[in-house]
C-alpha positions as CSV (number, residue, x, y, z in Angstrom):
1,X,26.7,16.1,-17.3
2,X,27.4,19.9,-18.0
3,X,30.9,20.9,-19.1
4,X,31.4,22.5,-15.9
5,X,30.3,20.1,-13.6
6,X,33.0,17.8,-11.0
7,X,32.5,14.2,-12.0
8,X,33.9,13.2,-8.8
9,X,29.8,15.0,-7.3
10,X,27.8,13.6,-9.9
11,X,24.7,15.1,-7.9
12,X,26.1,18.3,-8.1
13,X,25.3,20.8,-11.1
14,X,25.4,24.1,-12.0
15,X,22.7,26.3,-13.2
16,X,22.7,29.8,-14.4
17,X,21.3,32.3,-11.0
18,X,19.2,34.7,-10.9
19,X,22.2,37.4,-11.7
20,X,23.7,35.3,-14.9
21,X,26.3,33.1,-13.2
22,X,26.7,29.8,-13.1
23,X,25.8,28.3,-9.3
24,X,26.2,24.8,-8.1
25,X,22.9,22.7,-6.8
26,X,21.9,19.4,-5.6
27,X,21.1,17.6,-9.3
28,X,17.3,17.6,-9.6
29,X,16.0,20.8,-7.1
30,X,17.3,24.1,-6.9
31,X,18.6,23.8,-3.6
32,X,22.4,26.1,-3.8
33,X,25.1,24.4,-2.4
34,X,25.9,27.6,-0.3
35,X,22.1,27.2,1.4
36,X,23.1,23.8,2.6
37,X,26.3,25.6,3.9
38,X,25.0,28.0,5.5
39,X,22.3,25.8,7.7
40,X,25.2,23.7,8.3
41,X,27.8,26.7,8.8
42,X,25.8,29.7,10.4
43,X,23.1,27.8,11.6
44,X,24.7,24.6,12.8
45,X,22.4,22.1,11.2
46,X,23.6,18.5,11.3
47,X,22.8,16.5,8.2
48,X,20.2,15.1,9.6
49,X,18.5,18.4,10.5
50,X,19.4,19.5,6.8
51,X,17.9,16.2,5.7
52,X,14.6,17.0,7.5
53,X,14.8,20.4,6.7
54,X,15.2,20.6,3.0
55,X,13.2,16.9,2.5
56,X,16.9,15.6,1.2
57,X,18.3,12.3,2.0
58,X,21.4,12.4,4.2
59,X,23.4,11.1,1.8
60,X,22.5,14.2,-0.8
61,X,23.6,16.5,2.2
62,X,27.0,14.4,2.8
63,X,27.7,15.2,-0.9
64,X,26.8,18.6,-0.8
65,X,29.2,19.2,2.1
66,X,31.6,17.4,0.4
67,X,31.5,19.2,-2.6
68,X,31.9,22.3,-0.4
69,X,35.0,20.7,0.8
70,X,36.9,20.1,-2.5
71,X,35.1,23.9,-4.0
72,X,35.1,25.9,-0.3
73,X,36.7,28.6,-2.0
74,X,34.5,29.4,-4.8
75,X,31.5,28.8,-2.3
76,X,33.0,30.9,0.4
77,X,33.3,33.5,-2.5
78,X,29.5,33.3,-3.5
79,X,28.2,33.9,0.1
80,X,30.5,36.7,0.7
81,X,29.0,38.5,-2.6
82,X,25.5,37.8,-1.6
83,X,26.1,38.9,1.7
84,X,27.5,42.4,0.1
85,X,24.4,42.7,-1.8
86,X,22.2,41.8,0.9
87,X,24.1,44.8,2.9
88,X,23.3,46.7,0.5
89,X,19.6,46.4,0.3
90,X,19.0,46.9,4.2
């Protein structure tokens, strides 16, 4: 377990992103927590469709949105920089 990682989502871990900082995925892929967030948010994928979708169990998505729950403002924080950059680059 990394120093900066929530023992209470011990599937969750963070890994350095493209731009330097440290981002939390699902332990084992490189699936962000905020792309689970936004099929679930913006898209309004169930877990199961996220399941399907991202070839997950439902259980990985439960803990991914529940590690949203407890860390939904550093998330929050992360889409709304990408989405700035994305801006941007249109």
């Amino acid at each position: 377990m990394k120093q900066n990682d929530d023992r209470t989502f011990p599937e969750i871990t963070y890994v350095r992103g493209a731009s330097g900082e440290l981002v939390p995925v699902l332990r084992g892929t490189r699936l962000r927590v905020q792309t689970v967030v936004t099929a679930a948010q913006k898209w309004g994928f169930s877990p199961i469709q996220i399941a399907t979708e991202y070839d997950l169990s439902e259980a990985q998505v439960n803990e991914v949105l529940a590690f949203y729950a407890a860390h939904s403002q550093e998330i929050d924080a992360s889409i709304a920089a990408e989405q700035i950059i994305e801006a941007a680059n249109v």
